[in-house]
DSSP file (Angstrom, degrees, kcal/mol; ACC not computed):
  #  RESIDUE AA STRUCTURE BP1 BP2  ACC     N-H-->O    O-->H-N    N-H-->O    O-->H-N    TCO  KAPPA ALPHA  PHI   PSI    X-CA   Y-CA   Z-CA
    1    1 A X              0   0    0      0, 0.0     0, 0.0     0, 0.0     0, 0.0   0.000 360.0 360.0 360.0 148.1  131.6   89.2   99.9
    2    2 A X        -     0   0    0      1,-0.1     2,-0.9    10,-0.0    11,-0.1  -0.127 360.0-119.8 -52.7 158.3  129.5   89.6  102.6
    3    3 A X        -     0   0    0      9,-0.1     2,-0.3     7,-0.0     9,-0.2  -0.706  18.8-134.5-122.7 120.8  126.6   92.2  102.7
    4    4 A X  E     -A   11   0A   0     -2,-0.9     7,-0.7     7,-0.8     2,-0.4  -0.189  10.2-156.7 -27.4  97.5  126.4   94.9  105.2
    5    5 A X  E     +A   10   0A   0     -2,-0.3     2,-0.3     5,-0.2     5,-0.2  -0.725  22.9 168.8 -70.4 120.0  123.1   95.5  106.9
    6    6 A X  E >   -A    9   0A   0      3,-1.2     3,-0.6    -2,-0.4    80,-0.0  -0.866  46.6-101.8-134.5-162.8  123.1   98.9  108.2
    7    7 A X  T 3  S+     0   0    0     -2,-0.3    14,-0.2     1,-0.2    -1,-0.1   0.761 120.6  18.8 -74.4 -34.6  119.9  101.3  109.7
    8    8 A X  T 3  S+     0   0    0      1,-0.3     2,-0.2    12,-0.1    -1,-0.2   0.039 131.3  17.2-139.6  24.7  119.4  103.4  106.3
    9    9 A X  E <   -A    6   0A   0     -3,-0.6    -3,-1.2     9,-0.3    -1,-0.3  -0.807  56.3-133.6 167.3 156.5  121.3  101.1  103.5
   10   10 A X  E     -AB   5  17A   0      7,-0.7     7,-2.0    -2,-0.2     2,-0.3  -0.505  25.1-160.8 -87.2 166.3  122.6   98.0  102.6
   11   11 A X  E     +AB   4  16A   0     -7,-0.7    -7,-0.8     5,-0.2     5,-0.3  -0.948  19.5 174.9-159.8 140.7  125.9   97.3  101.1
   12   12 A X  S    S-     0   0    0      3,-2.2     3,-0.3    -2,-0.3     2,-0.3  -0.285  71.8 -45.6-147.0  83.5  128.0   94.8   99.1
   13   13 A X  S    S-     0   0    0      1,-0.2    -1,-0.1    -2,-0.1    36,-0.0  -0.864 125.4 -23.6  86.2-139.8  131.4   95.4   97.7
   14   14 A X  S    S+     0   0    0     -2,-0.3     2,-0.6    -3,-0.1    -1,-0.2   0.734 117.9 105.7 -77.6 -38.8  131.2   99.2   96.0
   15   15 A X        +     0   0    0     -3,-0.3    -3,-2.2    33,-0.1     2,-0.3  -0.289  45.2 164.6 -56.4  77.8  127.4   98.5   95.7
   16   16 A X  E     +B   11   0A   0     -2,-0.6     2,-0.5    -5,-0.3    -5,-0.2  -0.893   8.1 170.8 -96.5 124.9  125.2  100.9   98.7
   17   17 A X  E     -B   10   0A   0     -7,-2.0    -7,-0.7    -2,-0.3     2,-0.3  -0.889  27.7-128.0-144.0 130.3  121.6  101.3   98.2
   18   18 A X        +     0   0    0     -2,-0.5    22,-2.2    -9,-0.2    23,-0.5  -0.486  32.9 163.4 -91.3 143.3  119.3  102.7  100.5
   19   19 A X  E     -C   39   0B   0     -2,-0.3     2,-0.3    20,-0.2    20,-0.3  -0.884  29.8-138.1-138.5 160.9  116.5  101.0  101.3
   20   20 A X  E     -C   38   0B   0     18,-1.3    18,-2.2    -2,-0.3     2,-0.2  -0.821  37.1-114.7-106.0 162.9  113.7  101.3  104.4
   21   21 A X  E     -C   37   0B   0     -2,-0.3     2,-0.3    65,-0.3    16,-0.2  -0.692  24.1-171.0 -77.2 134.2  112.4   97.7  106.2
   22   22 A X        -     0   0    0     14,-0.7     2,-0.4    -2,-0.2    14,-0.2  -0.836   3.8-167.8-116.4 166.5  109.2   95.9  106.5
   23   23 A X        +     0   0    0     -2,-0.3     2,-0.2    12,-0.2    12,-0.2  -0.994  38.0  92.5-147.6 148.4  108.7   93.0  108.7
   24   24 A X        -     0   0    0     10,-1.7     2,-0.4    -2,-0.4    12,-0.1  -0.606  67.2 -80.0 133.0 179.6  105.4   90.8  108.2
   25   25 A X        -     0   0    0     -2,-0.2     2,-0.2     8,-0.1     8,-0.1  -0.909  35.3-134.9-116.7 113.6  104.1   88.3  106.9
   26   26 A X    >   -     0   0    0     -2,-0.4     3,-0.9     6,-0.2     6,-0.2  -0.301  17.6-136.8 -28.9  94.7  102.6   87.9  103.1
   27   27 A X  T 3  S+     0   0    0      1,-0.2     3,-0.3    -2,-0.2    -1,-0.1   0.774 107.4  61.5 -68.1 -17.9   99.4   86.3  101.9
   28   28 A X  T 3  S+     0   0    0      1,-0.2     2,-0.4     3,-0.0    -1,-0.2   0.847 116.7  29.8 -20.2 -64.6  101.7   84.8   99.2
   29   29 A X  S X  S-     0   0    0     -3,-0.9     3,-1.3     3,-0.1    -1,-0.2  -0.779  86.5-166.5-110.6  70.4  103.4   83.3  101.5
   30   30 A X  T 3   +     0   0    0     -2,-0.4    -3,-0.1    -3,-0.3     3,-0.1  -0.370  66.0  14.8 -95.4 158.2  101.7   82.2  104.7
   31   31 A X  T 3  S+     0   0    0     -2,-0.2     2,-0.4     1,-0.2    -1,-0.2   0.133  96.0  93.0 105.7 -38.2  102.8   81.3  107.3
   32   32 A X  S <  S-     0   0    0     -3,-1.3    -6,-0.2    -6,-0.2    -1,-0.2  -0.847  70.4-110.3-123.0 152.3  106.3   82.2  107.1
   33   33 A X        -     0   0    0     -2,-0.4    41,-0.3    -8,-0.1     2,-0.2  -0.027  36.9-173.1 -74.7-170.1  108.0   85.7  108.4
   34   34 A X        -     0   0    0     38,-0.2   -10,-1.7    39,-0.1     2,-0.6  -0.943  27.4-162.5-171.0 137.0  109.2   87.9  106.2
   35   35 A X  E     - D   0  71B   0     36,-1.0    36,-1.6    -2,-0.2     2,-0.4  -0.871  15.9-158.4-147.1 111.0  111.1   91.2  105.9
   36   36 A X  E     - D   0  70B   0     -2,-0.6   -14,-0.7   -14,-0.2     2,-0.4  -0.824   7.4-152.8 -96.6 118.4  110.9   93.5  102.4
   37   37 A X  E     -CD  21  69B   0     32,-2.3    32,-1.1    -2,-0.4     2,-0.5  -0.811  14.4-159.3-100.9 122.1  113.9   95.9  101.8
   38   38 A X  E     -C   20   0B   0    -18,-2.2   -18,-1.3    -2,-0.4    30,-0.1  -0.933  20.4-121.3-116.9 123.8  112.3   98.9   99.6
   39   39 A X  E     -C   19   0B   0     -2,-0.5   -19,-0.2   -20,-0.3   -20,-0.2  -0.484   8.1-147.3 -63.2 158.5  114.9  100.8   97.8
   40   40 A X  S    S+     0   0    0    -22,-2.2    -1,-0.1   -21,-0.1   -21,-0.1   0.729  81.1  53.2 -92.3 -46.2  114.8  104.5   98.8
   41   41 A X  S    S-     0   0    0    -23,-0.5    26,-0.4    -3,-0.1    -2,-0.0  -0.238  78.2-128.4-109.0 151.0  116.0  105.4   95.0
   42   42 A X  S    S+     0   0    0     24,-0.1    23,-0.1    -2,-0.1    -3,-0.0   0.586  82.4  96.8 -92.7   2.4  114.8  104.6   91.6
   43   43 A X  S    S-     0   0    0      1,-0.1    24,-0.3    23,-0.1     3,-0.1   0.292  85.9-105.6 -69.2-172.9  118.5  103.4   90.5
   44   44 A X  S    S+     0   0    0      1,-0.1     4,-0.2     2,-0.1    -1,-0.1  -0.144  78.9 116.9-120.5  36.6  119.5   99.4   90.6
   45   45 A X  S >> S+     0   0    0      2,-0.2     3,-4.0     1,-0.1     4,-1.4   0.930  76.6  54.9 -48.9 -72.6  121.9   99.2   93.8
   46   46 A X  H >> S+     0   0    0      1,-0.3     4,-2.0     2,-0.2     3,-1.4   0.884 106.9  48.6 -43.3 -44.4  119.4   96.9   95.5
   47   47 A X  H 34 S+     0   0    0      1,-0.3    -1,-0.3     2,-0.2    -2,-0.2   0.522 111.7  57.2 -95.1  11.7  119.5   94.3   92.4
   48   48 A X  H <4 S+     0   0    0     -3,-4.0    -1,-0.3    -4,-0.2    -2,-0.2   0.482 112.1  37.6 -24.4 -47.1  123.4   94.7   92.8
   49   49 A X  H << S+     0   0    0     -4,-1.4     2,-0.5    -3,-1.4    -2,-0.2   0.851 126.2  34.1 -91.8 -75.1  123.4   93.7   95.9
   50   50 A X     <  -     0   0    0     -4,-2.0     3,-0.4    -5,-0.3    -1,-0.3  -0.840  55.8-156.7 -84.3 115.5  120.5   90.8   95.7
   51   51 A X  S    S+     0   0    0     -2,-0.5     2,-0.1     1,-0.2    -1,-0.1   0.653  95.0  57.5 -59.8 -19.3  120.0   88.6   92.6
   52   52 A X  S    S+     0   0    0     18,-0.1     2,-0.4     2,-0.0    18,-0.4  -0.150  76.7 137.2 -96.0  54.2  116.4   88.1   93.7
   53   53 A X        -     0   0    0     -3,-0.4     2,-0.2    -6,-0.1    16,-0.2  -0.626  43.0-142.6-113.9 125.7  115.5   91.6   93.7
   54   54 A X  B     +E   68   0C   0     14,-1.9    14,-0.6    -2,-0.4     2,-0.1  -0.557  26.6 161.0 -98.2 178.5  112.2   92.5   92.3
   55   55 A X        -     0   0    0     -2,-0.2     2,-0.4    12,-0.1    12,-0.1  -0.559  15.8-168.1-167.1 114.8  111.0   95.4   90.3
   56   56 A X        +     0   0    0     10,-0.2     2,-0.3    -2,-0.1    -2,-0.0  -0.256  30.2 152.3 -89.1  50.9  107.9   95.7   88.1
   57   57 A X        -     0   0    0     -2,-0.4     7,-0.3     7,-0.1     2,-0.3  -0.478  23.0-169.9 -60.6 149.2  108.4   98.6   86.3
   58   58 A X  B > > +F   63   0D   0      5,-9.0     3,-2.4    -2,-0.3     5,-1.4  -0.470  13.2 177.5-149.1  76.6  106.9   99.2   82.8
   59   59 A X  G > 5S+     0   0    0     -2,-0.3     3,-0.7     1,-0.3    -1,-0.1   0.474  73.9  80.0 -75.2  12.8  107.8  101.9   80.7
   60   60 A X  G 3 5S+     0   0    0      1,-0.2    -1,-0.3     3,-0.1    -2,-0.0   0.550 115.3  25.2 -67.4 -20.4  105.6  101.0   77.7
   61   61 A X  G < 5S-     0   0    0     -3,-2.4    -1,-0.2     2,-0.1    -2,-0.2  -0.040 117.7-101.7-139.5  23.7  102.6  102.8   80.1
   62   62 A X  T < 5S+     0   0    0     -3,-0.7     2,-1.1     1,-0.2    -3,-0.2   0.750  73.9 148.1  55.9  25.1  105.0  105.3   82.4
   63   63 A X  B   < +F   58   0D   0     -5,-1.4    -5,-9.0    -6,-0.0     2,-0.4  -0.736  19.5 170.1-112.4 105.9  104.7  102.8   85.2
   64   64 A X        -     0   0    0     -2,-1.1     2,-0.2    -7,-0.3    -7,-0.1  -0.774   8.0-174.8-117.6 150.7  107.8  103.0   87.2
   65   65 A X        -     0   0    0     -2,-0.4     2,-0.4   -23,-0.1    -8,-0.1  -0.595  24.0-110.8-133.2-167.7  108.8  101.5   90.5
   66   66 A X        -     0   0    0      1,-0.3   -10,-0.2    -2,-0.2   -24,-0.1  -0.895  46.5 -93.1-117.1 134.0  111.4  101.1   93.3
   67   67 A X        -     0   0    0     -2,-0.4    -1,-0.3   -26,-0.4   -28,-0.2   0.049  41.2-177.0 -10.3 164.8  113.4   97.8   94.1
   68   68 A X  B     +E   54   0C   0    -14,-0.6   -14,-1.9   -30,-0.1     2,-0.3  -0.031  18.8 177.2-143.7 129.8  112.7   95.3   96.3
   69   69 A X  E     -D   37   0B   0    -32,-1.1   -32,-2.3   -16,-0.2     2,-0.4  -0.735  17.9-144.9-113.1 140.2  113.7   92.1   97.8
   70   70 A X  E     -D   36   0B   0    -18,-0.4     2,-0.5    -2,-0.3   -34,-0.2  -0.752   7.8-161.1 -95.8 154.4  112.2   89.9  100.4
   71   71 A X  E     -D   35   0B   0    -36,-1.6   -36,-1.0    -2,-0.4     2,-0.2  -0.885  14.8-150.2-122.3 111.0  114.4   88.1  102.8
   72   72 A X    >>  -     0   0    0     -2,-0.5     4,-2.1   -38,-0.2     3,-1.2  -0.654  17.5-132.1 -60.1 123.3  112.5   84.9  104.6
   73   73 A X  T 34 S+     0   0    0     -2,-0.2     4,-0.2     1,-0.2     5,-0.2   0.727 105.7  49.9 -25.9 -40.7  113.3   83.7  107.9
   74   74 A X  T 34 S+     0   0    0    -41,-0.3    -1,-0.2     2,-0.1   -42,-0.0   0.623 118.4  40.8-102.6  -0.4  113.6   80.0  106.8
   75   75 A X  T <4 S+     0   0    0     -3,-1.2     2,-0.5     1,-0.1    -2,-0.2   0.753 130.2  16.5 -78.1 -64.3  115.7   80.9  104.0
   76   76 A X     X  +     0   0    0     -4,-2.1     4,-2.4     1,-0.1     5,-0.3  -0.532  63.2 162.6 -80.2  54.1  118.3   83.5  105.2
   77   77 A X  H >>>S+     0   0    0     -2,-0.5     4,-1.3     2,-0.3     3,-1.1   0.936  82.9  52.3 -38.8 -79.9  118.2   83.4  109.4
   78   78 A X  H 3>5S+     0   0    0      1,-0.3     4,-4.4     2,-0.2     5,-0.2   0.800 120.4  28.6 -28.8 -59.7  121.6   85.3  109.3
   79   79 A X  H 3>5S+     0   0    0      1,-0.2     4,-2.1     2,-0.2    -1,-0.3   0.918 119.1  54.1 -84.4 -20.6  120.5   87.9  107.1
   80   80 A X  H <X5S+     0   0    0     -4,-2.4     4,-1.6    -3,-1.1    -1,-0.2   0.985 108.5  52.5 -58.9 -67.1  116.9   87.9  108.1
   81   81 A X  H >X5S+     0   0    0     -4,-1.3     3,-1.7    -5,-0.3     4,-1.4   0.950 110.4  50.6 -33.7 -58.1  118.2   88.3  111.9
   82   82 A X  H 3<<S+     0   0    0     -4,-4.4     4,-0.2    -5,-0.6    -1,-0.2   0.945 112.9  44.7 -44.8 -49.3  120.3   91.4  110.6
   83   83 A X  H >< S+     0   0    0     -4,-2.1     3,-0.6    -5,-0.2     4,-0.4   0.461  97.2  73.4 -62.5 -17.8  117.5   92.8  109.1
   84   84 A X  H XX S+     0   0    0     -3,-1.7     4,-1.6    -4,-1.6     3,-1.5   0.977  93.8  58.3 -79.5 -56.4  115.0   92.1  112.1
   85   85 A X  T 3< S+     0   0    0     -4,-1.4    -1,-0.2     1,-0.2    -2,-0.1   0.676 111.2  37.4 -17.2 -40.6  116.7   94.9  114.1
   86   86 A X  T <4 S+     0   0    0     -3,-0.6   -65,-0.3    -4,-0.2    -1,-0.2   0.624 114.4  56.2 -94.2  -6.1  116.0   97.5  111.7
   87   87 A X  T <4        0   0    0     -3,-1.5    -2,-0.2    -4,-0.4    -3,-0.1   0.731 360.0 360.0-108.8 -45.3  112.6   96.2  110.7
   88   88 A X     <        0   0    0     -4,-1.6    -1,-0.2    -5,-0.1    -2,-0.1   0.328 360.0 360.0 -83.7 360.0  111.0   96.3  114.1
């Protein structure tokens, strides 16, 4: 199934997770755009949704974190394009 882009969440099948937008570009990665969806929540929607979905959390030292995924222009256009809207 497709996934929904919306203003305040993403969505895929039963799966909603709300996430805010980032739009720039990565010193990882240079050169190429970039747009990072931050989960709102500390729950696992976003990596529901996304298989690449990071999260460094580490509870061996209480260091807990939020989703995220990047989406690249020169990989995803379509979903990068959805995402640009919100991002901007």
């Amino acid at each position: 199934m497709k996934i929904k882009v919306k203003k305040y969440y993403v969505q895929k099948d039963d799966n909603k997770a709300k996430v805010w937008y980032s739009l720039g570009c990565l010193k990882s990665f240079p050169g190429r755009e970039c747009i990072t969806l931050y989960a709102k929540t500390y729950d696992d929607n976003l990596s529901k949704i996304f298989n690449n979905a990071e999260n460094e959390s580490d509870m061996m030292i209480d260091y807990f974190e939020k989703d995220k995924v990047r989406i690249f222009k020169d990989t995803m256009p379509e979903l990068f394009a959805q995402c640009l809207q919100y991002a901007q």
